[in-house]
C-alpha positions in Angstrom: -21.9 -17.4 3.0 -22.7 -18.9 6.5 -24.2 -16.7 9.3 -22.7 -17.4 12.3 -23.0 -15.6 16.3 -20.2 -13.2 15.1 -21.8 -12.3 11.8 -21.8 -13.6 8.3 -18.9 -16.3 7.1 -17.6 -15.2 3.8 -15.3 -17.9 2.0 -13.2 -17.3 -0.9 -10.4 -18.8 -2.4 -6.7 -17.1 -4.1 -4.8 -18.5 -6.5 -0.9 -17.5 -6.0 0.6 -17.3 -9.6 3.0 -15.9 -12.0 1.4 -13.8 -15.1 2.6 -11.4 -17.5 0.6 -8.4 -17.8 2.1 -6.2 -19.9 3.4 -8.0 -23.6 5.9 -5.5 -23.5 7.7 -6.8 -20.4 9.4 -9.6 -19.6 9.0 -9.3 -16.1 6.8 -11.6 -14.2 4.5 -10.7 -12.0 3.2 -12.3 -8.6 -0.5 -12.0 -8.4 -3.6 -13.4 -6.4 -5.8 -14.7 -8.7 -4.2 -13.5 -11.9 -4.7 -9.9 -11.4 -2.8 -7.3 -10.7 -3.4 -6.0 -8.4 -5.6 -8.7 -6.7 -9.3 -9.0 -6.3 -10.9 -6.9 -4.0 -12.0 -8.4 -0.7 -15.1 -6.5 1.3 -16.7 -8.1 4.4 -18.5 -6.1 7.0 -17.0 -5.4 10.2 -17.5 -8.8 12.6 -17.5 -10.9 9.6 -15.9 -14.1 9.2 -13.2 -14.4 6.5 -12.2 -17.9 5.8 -9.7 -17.6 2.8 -7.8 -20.6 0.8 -4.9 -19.5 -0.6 -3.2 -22.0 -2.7 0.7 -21.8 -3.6 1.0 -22.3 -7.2 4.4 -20.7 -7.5 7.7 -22.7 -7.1 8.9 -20.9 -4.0 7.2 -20.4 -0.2 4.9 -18.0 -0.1 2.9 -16.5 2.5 -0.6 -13.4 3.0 -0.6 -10.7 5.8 -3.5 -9.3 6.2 -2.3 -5.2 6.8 -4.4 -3.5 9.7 -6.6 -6.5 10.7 -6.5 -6.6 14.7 -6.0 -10.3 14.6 -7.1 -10.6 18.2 -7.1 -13.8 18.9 -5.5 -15.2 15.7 -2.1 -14.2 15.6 -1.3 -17.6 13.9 -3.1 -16.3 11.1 -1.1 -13.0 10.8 1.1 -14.3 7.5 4.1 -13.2 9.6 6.6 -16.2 8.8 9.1 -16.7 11.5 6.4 -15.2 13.4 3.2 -16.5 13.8 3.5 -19.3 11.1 5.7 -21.2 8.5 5.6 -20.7 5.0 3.7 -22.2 2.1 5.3 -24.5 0.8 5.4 -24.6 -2.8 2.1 -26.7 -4.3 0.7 -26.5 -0.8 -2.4 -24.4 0.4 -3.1 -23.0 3.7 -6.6 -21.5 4.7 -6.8 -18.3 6.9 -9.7 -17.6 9.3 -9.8 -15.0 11.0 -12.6 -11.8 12.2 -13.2 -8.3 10.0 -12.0 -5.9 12.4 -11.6 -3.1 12.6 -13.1 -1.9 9.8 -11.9 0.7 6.9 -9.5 0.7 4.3 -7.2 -2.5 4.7 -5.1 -4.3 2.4 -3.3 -7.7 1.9 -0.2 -8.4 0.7 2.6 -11.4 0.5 5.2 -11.4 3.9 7.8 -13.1 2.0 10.6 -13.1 -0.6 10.5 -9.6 -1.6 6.8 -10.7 -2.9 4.4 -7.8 -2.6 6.9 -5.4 -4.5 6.4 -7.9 -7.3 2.8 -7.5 -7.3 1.2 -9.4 -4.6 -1.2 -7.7 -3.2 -4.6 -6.3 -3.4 -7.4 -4.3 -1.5 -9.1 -5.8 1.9 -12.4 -3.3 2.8 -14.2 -3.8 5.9 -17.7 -1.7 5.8 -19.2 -0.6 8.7 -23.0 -1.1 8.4 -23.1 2.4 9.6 -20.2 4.5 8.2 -20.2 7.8 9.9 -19.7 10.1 6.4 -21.8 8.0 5.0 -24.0 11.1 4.0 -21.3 12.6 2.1 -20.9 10.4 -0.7 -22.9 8.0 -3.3 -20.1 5.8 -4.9 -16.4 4.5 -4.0 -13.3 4.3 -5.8 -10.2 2.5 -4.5 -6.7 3.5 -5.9 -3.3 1.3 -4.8 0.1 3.1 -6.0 3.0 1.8 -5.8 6.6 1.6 -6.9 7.2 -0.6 -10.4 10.9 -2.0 -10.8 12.2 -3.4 -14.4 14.0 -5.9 -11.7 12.8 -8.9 -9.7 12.8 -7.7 -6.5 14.3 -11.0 -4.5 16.3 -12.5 -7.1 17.4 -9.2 -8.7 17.5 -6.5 -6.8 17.9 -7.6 -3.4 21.9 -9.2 -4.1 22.7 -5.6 -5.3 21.1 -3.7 -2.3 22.2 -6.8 0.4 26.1 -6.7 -0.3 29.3 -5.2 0.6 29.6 -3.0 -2.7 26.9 -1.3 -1.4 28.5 0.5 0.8 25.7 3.4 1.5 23.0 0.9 1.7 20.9 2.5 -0.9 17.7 1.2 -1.6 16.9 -0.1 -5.2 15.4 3.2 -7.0 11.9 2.2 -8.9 11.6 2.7 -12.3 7.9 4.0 -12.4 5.1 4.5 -10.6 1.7 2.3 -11.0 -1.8 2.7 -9.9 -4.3 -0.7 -9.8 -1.9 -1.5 -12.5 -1.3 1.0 -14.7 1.2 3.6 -15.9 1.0 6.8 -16.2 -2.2 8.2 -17.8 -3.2 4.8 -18.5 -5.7 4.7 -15.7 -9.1 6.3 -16.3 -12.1 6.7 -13.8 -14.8 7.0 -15.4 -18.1 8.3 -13.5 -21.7 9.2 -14.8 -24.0 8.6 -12.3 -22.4 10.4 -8.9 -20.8 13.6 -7.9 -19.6 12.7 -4.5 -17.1 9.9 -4.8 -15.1 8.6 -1.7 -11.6 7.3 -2.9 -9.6 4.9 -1.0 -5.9 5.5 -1.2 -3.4 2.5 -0.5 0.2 2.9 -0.3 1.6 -0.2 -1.6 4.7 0.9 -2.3 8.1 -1.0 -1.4 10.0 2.6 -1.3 8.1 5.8 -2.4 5.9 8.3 -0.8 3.3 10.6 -3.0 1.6 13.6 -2.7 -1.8 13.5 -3.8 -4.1 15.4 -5.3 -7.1 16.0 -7.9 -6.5 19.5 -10.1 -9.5 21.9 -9.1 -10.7 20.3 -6.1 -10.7 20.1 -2.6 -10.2 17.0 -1.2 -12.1 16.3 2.6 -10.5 13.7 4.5 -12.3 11.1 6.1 -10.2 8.4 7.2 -6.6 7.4 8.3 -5.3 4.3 8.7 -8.5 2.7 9.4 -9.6 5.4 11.9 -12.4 7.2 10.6 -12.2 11.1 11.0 -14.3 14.6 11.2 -14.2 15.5 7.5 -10.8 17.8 7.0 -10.6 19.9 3.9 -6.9 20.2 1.7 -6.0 20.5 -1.2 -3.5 17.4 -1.4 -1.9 15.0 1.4 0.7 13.1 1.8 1.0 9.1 2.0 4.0 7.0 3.1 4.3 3.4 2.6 1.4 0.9 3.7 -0.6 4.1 4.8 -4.7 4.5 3.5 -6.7 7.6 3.6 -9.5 8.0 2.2 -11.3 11.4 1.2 -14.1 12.4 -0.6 -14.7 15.0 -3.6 -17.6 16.6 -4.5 -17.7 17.9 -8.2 -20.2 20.7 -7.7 -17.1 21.9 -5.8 -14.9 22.2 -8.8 -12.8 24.9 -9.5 -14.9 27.1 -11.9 -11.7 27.8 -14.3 -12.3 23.6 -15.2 -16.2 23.9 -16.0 -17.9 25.4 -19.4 -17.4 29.1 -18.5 -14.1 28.9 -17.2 -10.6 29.3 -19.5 -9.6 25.5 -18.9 -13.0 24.1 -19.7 -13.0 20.5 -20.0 -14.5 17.0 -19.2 -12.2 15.3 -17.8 -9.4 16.5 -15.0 -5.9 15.2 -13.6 -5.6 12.9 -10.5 -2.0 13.5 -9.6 0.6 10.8 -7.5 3.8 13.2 -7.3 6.6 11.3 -5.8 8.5 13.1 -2.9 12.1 12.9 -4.2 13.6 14.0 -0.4 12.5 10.5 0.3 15.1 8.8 -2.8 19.0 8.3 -1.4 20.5 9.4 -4.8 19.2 11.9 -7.7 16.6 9.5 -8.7 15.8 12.2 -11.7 18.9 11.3 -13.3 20.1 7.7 -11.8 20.5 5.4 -13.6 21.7 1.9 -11.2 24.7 -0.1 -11.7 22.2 -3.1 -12.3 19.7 -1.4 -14.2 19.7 -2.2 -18.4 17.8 0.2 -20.5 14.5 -1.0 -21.8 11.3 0.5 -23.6 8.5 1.2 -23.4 9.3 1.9 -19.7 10.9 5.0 -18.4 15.0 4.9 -18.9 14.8 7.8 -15.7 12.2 8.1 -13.1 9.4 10.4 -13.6 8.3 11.6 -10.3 4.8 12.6 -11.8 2.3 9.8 -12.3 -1.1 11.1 -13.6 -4.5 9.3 -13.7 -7.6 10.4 -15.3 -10.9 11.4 -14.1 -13.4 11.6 -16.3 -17.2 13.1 -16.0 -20.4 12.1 -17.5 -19.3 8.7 -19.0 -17.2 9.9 -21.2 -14.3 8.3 -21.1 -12.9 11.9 -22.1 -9.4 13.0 -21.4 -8.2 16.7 -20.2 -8.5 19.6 -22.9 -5.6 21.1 -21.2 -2.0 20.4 -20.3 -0.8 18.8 -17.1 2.3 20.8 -16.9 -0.4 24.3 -16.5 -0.3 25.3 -13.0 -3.5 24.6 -11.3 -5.8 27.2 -9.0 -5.4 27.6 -5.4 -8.0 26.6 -3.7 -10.3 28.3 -1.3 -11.2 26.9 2.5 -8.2 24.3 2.8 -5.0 24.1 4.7 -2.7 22.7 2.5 0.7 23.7 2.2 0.0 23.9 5.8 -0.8 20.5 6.5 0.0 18.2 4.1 0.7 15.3 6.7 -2.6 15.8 8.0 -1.7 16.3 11.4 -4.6 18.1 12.4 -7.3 15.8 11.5 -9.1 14.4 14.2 -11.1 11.3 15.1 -14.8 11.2 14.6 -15.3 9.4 17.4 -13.6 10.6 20.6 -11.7 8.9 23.1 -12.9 9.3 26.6 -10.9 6.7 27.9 -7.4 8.4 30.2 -4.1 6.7 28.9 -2.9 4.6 31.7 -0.4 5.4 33.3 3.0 3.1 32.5 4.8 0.8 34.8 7.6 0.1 32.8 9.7 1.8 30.1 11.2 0.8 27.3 14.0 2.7 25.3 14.7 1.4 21.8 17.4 2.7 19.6 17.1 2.2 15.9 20.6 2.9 13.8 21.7 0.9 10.5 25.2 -0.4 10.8 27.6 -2.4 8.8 27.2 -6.2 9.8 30.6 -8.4 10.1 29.7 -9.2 6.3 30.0 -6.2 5.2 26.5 -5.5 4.8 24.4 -2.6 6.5 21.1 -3.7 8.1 18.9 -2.2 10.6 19.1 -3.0 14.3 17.2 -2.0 17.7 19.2 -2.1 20.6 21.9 -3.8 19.0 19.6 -7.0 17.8 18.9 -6.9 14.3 16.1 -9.7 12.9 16.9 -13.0 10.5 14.9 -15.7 10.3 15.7 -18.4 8.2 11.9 -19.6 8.0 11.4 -17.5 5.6 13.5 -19.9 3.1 12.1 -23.2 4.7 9.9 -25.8 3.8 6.7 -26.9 5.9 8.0 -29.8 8.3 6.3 -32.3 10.7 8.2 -29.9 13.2 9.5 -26.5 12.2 12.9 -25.0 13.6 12.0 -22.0 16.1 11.1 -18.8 13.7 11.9 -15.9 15.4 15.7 -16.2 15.3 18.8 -14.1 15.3 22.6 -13.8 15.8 21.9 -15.0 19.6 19.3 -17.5 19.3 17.0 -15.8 21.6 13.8 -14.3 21.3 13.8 -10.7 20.2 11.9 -8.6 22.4 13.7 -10.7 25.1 17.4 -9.2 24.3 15.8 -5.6 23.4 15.6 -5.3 27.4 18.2 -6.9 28.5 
């Protein structure tokens, strides 16, 4: 590390790759530094990040860094067609760019259907002052996300990009995973601390959860990088590429999970519960056209992905059975607010919105292309961009393309 006017330089290096972490798959999966997920990044807010990330794979590749201002660096946004070409296969590219604004981030591939492969990984920027600070002694970061049996660009993308799909549905996941695990594979293990802040990432290509830990409330801290007034529920929701992050405090636990009470154990339920309004078919009992059955993975979706916490070291799992109903809880909102609408900034906002000058009206609708194909369009523009299957050249073609030619945001408003 290098300290420099705007704070420390931090320099680190990831390996884009292929690996195989489950000997019971054949799937590959795209990883930074052969993990799955990837390493955690931290940096203090101001910092310097200066990160090499070298293409091993045999296909472009590219890393957006999710929630990062990227002030003055939009060139090193990883938005191909964007802000900058792919890279190339066996080529390396180095990002620099400042920590800010700090919170719960996250980085992931911007290409080739590559994070719901597996490419991405956690991206924390501390404030050297947190605001809740006070309210908890240890951190614990959990990423969920969809799983598919399927290569997402090679595999599943022809089925869900073609005439025969007449509905547009989106590919259906097979499972749910959290920092890489299935379903009560995944246990967190604490000894020393009783008031743990979790950080929630929704790296999901498709699903949204509700969340929740069985006998506790859980007090809300921060939203999408925005740090908040502690706000007591009993679960929240989270959509795709969302954070939150919310803190438990186990002398808070419902007394029916301690020694005197009739569920007495050491070790409880952390709960992901898919929302299945948000699936376009009955994803309990779909099985897709392109879908071949295969074990040890689910042959239908189970909506209810459960992780383990575990007290005192233990490693212990829950004396009881998930499927018991769990206690209501007192002083929280939820059902009320489970989209946390009602949480609100810790640090106000004095500063009046400006009035605007000009207005813009977009309307977003999916329609059938001349192909036959449904895709998304605002204001009758939808996006292509055929950098995101080029090579790096001397001189690049123009990235932000489409059926015109002409910048987007130029024929939105005109």
């Amino acid at each position: 590390m290098n300290t420099t006017t705007n704070g420390v330089e931090i320099n680190l290096t990831l390996y884009i790759d292929t690996i195989y972490p489950y000997g019971t798959s054949n799937k590959a999966i795209i990883s930074a530094n052969y993990s799955f997920p990837g390493p955690l990044i931290e940096a203090y807010e101001g910092d310097i990040l200066v990160i090499r990330v070298i293409n091993q794979l045999d296909v472009p590749t590219t890393m957006h860094w999710h929630g990062l201002y990227q002030t003055t660096t939009p060139d090193m946004d990883g938005a191909v067609g964007i802000t900058q070409c792919a890279i190339a296969p066996k080529n390396e590219m180095i990002y620099k760019f400042k920590a800010e604004p700090a919170g719960t981030a996250w980085y992931h591939g911007h290409l080739l259907e590559q994070y719901t492969d597996g490419l991405y990984g956690p991206l924390i920027i501390h404030q050297r002052n947190e605001p809740n600070q006070d309210k908890y002694d240890s951190e614990q970061v959990l990423m969920v996300a969809d799983w598919y049996n399927l290569q997402a660009h090679t595999q599943l993308l022809p089925w869900y990009l073609n005439p025969n799909n007449t509905d547009g549905n989106e590919p259906s996941p097979d499972a749910t995973v959290v920092n890489g695990k299935f379903t009560q594979a995944l246990t967190i293990s604490i000894s020393n601390s009783s008031r743990i802040r979790f950080r929630v990432i929704n790296t999901a290509a498709f699903s949204m959860y509700n969340v929740s830990i069985d006998g506790l409330p859980l007090h809300i801290i921060e939203l999408d990088q925005v740090d908040t007034l502690p706000y007591t529920v009993n679960s929240f929701n989270i959509n795709v590429a969302q954070r939150v992050s919310f803190y438990i405090d186990l002398s808070e636990l419902s007394v029916q999970y301690t020694a005197s009470g009739n569920l007495s154990t050491n070790a409880i339920y952390i709960r992901f519960q898919a929302m299945l309004s948000m699936y376009p078919v009955d994803i309990l009992n779909y099985i897709p056209p392109y879908e071949q059955q295969r074990y040890p993975y689910p042959t239908f979706f189970n909506p209810l992905y459960l992780a383990i916490l575990s007290f005192n070291g233990t490693n212990s799992t829950p004396s009881y059975s998930a499927s018991l109903a769990t206690p209501t809880l007192q002083n929280t909102v939820t059902p009320i607010d489970t989209n946390i609408l009602a949480a609100r900034p810790f640090y106000q906002n004095t500063t009046e919105i400006p009035n605007a000058t000009y207005y813009l009206g977009l309307i977003i609708v999916f329609n059938t292309s001349t192909n036959g194909i449904n895709y998304a369009y605002l204001n009758n523009v939808t996006y292509s961009s055929d950098a995101n299957y080029m090579s790096m050249t001397p001189a690049p073609t123009q990235g932000i393309t489409s059926d015109e030619y002409a910048p987007l945001l130029h024929q939105m408003v005109t």
